[in-house]
TILOZA-417779 format. One line per 10 residues: number of its first residue (from 1); their letters; for each residue x negated, y negated, z of N, C-alpha, C. Coordinates in Angstrom, 1 decimal. Atoms other than C-alpha are relative to their C-alpha. Layout:
NUM> A> X,Y,Z,X,Y,Z,X,Y,Z  ...
//
This chain:
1> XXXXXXXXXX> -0.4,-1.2,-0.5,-147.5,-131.9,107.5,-0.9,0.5,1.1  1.0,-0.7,-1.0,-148.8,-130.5,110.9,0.4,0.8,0.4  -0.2,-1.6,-0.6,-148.8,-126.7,111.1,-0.3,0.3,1.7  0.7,-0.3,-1.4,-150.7,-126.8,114.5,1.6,-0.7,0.9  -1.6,0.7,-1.2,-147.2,-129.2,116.1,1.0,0.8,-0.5  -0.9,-1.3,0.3,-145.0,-126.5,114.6,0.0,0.8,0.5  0.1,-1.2,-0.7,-146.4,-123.4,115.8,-0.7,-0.6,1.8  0.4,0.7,-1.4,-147.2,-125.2,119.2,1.8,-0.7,0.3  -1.8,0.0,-0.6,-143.2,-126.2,119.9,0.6,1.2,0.7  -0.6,-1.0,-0.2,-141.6,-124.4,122.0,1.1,0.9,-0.9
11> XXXXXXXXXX> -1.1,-0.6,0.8,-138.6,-122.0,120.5,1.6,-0.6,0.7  -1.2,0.8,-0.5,-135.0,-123.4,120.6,0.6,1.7,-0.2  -0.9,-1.1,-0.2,-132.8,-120.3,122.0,1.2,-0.4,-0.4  -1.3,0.5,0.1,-129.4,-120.4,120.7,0.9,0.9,1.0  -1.0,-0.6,-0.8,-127.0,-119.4,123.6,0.9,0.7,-0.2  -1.1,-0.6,0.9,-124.6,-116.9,123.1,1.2,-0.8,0.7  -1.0,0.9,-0.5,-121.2,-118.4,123.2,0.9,1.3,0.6  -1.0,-0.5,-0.2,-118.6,-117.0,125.2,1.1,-0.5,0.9  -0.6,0.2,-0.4,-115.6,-118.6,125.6,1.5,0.1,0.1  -1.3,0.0,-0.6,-111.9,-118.5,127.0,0.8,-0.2,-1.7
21> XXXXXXXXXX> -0.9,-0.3,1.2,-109.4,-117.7,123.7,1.4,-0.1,0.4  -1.2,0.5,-0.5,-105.6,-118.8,124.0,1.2,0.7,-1.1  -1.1,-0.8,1.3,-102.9,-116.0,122.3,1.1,-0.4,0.4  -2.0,0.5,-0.1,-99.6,-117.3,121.6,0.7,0.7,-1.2  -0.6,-0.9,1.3,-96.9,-115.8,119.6,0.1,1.3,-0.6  0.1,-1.0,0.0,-97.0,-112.7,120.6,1.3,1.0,0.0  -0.8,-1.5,0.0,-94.7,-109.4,120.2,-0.2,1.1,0.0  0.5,-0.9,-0.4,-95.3,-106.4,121.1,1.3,1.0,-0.1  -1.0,-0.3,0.4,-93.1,-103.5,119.8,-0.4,1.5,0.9  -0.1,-1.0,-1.0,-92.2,-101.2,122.6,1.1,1.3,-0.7
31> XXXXXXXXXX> -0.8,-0.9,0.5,-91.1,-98.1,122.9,-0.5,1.2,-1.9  0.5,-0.4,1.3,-93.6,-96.9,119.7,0.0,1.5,-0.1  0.3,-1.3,0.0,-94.0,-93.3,118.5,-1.2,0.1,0.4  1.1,-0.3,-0.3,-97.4,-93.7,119.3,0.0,0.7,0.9  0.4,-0.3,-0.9,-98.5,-91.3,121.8,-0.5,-0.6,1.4  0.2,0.9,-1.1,-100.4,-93.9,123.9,0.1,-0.9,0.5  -0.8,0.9,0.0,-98.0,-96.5,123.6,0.4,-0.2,1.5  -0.6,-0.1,-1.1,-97.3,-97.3,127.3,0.9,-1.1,0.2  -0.9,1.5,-0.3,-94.3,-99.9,128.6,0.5,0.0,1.1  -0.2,-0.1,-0.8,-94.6,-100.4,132.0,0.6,-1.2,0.6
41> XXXXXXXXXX> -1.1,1.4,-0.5,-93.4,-103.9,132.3,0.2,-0.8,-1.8  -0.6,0.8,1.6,-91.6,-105.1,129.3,0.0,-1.4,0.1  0.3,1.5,-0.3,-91.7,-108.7,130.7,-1.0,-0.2,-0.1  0.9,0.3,0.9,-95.2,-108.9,129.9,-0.4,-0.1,-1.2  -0.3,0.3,1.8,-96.1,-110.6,126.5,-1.3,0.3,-0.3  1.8,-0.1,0.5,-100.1,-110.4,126.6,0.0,-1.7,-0.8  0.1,1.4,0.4,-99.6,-114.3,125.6,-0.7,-0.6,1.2  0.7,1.0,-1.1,-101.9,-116.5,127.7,-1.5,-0.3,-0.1  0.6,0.6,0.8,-105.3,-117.7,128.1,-0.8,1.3,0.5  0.8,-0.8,-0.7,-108.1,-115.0,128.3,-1.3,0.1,0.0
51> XXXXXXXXXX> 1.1,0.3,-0.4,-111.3,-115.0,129.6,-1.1,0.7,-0.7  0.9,-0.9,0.8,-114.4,-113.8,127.9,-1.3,0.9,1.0  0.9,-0.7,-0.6,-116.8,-111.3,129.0,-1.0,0.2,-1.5  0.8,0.3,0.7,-120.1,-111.4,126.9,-0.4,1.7,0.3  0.7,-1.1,0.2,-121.4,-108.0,125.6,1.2,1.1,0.3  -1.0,-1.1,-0.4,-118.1,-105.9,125.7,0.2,1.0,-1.0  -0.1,-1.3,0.7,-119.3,-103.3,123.1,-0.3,-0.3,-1.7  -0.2,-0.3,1.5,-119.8,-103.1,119.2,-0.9,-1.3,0.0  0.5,1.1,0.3,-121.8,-106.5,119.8,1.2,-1.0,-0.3  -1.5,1.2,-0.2,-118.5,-108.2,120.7,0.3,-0.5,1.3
61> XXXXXXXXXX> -0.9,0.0,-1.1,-116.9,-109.8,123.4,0.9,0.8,0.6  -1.9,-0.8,-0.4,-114.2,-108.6,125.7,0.9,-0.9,0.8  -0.6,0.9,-0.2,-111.6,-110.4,126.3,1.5,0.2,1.6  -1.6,-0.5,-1.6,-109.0,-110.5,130.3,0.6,-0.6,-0.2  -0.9,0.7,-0.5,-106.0,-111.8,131.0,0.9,1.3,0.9  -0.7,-0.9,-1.8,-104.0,-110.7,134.8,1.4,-0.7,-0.8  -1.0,0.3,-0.1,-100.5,-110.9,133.8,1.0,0.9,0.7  -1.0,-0.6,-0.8,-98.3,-109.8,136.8,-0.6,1.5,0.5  0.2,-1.5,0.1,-98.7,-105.9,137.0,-1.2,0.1,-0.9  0.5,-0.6,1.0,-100.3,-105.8,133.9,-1.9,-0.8,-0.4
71> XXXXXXXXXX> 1.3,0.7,0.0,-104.2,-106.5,133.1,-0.4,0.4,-1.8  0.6,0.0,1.6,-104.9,-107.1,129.0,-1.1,-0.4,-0.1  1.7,-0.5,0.0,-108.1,-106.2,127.9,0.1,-0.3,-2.0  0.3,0.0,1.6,-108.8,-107.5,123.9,-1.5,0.8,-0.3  1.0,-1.1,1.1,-111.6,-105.4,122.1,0.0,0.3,-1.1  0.5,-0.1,1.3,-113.5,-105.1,119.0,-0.3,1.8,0.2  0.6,-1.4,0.2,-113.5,-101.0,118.0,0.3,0.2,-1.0  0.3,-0.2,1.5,-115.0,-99.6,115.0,-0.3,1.1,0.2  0.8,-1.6,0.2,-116.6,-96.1,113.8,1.4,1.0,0.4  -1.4,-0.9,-0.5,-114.5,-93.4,116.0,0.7,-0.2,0.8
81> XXXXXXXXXX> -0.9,1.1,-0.9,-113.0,-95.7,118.2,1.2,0.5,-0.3  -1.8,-0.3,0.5,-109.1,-94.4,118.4,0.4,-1.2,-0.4  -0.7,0.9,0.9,-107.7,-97.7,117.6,-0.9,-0.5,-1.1  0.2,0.5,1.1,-110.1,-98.4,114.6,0.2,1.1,-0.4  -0.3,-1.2,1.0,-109.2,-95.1,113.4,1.2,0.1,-0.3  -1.3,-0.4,0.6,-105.5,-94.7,113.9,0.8,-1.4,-0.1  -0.7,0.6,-0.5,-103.7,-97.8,114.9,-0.4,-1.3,-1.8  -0.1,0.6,1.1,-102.6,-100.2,112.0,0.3,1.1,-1.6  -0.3,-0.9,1.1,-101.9,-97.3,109.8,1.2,-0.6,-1.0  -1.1,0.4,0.6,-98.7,-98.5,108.6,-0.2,-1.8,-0.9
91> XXXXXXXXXX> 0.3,1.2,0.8,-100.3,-101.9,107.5,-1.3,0.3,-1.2  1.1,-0.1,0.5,-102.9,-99.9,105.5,-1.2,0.1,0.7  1.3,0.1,-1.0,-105.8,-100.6,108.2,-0.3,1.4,1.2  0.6,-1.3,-1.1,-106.6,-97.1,109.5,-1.3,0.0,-0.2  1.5,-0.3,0.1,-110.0,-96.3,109.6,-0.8,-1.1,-0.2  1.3,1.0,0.3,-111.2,-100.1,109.8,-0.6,-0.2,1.4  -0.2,0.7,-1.1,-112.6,-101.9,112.5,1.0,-1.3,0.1  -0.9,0.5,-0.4,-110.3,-103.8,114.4,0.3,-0.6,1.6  0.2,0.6,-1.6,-109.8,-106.4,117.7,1.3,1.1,0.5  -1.5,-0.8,-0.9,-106.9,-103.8,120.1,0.2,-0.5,1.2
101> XXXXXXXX> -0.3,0.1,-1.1,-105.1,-104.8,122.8,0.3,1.2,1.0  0.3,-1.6,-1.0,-105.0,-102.4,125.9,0.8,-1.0,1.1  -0.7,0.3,-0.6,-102.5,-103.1,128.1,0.2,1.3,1.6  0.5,-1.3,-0.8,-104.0,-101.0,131.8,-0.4,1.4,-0.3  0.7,-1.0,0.4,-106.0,-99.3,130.1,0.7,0.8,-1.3  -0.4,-0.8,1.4,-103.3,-98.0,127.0,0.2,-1.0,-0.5  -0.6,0.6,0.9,-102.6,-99.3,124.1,1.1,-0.2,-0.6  -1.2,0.9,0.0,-100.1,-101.5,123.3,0.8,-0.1,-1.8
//
């Protein structure tokens, strides 16, 4: 055993990953009671491939995709975050955190 070629090694950094995610099988239920419910083009699905942005809050990614008009934005929000507080109510999941889609800026 040699302590001295141990602490004499450089350090192996582990890179953060951030890569491209691919949603399929999507629905999107328009027309919600939600207040911030927008549906500005109902031909967009938010299905496709989307790009990652490294450090987009909570110690998460954020995630783009450009479809047509519309520009979806995926997001990790927790604590008082409006969608980890209200959104998913009806599935039980109010007040967790939670990834939300944002479809220009409202939620979807």
């Amino acid at each position: 055993w040699d302590y001295y070629t141990f602490v004499e090694r450089s350090p192996v950094c582990i890179e953060a990953r951030c890569s491209s995610v691919l949603v399929t099988g999507t629905k999107l239920l328009h027309g919600s009671t939600c207040p911030r419910d927008r549906t500005d083009d109902k031909q967009s699905t938010a299905a496709g491939v989307y790009t990652c942005s490294p450090d987009g809050g909570h110690g998460k990614n954020r995630y783009r995709l450009k479809d047509g008009p519309i520009t979806w934005d995926l997001v990790w929000e927790s604590g008082s975050d409006f969608g980890a507080r209200y959104l998913g109510q009806r599935a039980g999941l109010a007040n967790t955190p939670k990834w939300v889609l944002y479809g220009n800026g409202w939620y979807r």
